[in-house]
N, C-alpha and C positions, 0 to 999 in steps of 0.2 A: 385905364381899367379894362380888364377882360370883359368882353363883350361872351365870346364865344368860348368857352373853354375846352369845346373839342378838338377845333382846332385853330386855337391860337388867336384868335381875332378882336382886337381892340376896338374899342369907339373911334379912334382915330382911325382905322382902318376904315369902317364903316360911312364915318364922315365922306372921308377919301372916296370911296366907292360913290356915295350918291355925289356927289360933285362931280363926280363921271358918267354920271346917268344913270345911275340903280338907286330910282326913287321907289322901288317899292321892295317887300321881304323878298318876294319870290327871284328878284332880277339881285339883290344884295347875294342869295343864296348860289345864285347862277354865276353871280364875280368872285366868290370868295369862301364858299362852301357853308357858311353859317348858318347856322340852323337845322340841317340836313340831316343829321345822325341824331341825337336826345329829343331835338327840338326844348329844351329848356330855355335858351334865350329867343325864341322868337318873339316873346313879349316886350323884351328890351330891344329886341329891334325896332317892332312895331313904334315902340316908346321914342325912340332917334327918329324915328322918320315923322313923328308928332302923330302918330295914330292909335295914342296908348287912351286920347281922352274918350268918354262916352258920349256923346252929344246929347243924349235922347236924358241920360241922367243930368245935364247942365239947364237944360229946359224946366226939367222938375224942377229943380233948385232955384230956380227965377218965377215956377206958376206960370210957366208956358205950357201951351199942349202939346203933350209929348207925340200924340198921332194925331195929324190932322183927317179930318172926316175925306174919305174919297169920296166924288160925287159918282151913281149909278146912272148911265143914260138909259133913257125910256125903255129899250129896247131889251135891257139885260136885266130888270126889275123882274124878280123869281114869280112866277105863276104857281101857286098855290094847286097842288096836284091833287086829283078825283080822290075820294075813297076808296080803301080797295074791296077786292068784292069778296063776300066772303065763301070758302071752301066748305061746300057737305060735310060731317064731321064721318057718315059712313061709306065714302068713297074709298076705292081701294086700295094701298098702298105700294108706291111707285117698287119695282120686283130691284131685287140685289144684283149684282152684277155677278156673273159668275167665280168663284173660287179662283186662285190662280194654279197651274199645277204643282205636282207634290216636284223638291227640288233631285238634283237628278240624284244617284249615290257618288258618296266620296270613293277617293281610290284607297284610304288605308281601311274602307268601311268592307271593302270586297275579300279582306285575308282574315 
């Protein structure tokens, strides 16, 4: 079965290739060009290489926790920042920056 159909590439091909060391899509692509132009089969690649499953959704499906809690050390615990102060409401307003200049004239603007 066509694997790749831009250019020509079987699962036997594919097989072939990781048996020679293109365990991953990128090093597959780099032996044998699939993937590289539609990218439509890059999912069936992923799929032959056995990285088609979701792990995070296999967890769920068993009532495992899908993220486990990272622990924070002491030292990266978020400090709760001052209030800020507040602004006079009739303080000046900060000035514009100057205009840019007018652009120069066109050459058919000149006849």
């Amino acid at each position: 079965m066509y694997v790749c159909s831009c250019f020509g590439i079987t699962e036997a091909d594919v097989r072939a290739h990781v048996e020679n060391g293109a365990v991953t899509p990128r090093k597959i692509a780099s032996a044998c060009k699939a993937g590289t132009d539609c990218g439509g089969c890059v999912r069936r690649i992923q799929a032959l290489l056995g990285r088609g499953a979701c792990p995070r959704r296999e967890a769920a499906d068993r009532d495992e926790p899908v993220f486990l809690p990272v622990p924070v050390p002491a030292a990266q615990v978020p400090v709760p920042l001052p209030s800020p102060v507040p602004v006079p409401a009739a303080q000046a307003p900060v000035p514009l920056p100057p205009h840019l200049p007018a652009p120069a004239a066109r050459l058919d603007d000149a006849a």
